[in-house]
Structure formats: structure tokens, C-alpha cells
Backbone as CSV, one residue per row, in Angstrom:
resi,resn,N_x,N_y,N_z,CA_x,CA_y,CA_z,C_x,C_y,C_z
1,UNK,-21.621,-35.834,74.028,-22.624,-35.203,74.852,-23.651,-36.272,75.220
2,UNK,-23.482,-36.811,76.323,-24.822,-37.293,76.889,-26.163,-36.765,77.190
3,UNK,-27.444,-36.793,77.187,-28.401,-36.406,77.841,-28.981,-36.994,78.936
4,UNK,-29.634,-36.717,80.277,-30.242,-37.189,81.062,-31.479,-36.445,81.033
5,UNK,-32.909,-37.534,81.048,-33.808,-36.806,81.265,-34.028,-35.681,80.148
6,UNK,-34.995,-34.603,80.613,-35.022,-33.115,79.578,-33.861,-32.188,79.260
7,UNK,-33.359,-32.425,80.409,-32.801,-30.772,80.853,-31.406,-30.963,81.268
8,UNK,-30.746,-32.101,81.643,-29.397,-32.205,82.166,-28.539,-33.043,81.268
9,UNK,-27.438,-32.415,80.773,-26.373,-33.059,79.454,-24.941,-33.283,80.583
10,UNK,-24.401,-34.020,80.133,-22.803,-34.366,80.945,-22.012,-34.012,79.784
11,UNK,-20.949,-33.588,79.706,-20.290,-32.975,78.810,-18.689,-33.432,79.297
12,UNK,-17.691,-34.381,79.443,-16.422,-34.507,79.799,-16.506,-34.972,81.643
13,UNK,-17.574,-35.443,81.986,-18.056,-36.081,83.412,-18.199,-34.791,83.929
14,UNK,-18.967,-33.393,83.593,-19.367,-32.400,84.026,-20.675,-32.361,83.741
15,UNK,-21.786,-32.113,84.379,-23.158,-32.003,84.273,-23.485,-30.136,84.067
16,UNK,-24.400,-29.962,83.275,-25.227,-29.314,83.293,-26.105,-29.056,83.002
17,UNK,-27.441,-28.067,83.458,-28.217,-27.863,83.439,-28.760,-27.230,81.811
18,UNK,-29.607,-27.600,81.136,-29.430,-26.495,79.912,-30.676,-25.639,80.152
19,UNK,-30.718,-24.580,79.759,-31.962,-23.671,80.260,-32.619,-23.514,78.961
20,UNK,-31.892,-22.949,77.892,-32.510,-22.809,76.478,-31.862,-23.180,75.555
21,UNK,-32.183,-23.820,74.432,-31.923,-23.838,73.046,-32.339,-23.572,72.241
22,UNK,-31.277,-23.099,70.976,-31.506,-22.842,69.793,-31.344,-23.534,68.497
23,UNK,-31.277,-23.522,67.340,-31.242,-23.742,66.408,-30.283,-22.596,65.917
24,UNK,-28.967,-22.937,65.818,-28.452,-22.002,65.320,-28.195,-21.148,64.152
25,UNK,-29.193,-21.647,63.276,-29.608,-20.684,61.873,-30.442,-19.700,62.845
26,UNK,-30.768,-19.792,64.081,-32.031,-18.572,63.961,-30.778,-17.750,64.434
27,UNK,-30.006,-17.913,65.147,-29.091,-16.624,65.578,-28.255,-16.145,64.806
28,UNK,-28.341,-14.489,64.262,-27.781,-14.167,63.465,-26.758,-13.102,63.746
29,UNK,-25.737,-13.337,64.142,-24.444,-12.428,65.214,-24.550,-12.080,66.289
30,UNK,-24.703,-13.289,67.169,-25.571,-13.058,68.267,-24.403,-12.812,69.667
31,UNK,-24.590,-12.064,70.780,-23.550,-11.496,71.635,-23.780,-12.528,72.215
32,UNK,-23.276,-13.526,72.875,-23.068,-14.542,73.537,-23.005,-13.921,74.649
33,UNK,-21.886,-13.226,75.403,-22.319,-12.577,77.116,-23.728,-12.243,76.690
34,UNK,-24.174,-11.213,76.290,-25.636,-10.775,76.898,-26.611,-11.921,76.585
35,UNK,-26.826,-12.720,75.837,-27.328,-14.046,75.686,-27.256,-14.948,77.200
36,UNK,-25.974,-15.040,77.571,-25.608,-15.526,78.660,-26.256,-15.022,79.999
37,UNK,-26.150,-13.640,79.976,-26.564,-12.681,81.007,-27.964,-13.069,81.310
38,UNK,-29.092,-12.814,79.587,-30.036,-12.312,80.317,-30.907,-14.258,80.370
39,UNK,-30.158,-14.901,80.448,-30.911,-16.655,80.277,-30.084,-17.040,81.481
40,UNK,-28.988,-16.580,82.416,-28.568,-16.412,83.283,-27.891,-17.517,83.708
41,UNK,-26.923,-18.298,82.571,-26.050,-18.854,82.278,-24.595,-18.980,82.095
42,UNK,-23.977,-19.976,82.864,-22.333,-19.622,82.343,-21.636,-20.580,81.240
43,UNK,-22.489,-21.114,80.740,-21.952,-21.866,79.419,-22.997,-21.582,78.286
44,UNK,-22.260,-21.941,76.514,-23.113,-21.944,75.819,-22.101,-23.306,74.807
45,UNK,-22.680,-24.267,74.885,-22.077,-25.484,73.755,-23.073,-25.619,72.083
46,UNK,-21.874,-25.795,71.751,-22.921,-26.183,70.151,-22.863,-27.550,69.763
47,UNK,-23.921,-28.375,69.173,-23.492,-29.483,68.844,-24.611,-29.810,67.992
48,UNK,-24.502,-30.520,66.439,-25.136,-30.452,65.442,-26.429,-29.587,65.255
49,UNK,-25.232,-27.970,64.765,-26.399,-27.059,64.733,-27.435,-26.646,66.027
50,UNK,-26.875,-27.002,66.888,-27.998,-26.513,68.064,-27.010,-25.835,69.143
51,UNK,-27.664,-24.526,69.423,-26.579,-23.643,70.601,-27.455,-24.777,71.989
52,UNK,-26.701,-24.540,72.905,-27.429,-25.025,74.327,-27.050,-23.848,75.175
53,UNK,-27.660,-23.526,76.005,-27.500,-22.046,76.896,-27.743,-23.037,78.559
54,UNK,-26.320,-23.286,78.810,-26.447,-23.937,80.305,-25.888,-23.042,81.524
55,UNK,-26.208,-23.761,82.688,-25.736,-23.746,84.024,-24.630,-24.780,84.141
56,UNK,-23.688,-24.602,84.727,-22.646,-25.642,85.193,-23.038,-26.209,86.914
57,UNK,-23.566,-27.198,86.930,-23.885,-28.130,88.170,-22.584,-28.915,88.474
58,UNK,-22.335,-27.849,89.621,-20.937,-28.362,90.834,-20.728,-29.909,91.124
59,UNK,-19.754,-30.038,91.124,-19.668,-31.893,91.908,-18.850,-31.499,93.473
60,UNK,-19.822,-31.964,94.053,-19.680,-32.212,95.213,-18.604,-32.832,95.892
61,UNK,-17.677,-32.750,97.221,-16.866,-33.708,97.615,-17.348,-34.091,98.779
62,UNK,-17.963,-35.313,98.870,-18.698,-35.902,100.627,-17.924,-36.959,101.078
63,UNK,-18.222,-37.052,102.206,-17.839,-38.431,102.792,-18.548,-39.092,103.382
64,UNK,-18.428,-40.515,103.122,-19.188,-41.607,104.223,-19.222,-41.715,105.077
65,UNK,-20.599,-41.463,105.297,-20.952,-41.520,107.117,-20.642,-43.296,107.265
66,UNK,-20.243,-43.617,108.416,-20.272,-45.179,108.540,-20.840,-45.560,110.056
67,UNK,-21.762,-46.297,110.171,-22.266,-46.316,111.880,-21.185,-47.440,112.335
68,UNK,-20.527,-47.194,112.809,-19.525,-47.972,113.620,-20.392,-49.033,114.718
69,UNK,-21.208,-50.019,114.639,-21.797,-50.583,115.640,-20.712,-51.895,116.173
């Protein structure tokens, strides 16, 4: 898991956004969809003891503009 900045982790050259974390001693059988739902997230990763409650940030496909002069 990389971090960028506060808020954006790369995970397998996929970025996302994380909105909230936990400490996962505080969650105690916790429903992951409604967790998901109401922090309005489609991922949740764990990694030493800490839930992350993310967004998945799309990769784009563009192309080069080139000025032909």
C-alpha cells in the first residue's frame, strides 16, 4: 500500500480515495455494506489493524494531442 499525500493510497497501480478510517479494535461485528453505504464507498481494505473506507478513482484512457506544425 502506498500513500500519497492525506487521502489517496494506490493499492496494485489502482488509486483511491480513502474517506474514513478505523482502528479495527473499535469495530465490533461491523456490517461492512451499510458501513459502505452510509461513508458512501465501494471499497473497504485492512492493513496493520486499520480498516480504510475508500472510493475507487478511475484511470483514464487519453490521447496525445500533437500540434503537427
Amino acid at each position: 500500500m502506498i500513500q500519497f499525500g492525506n487521502n489517496i493510497i494506490t493499492i496494485k497501480d489502482e488509486m483511491y480515495q480513502v474517506v474514513r478510517t478505523f482502528q479495527e479494535s473499535q469495530l465490533n461485528n461491523p456490517d461492512y455494506n451499510l458501513l459502505k453505504k452510509y461513508f458512501k464507498c465501494d471499497n473497504v481494505f485492512r492493513n496493520k489493524g486499520i480498516m480504510y473506507f475508500c472510493r475507487h478513482i478511475p484511470c483514464i484512457d487519453y490521447k496525445e494531442i500533437k500540434d503537427d506544425d
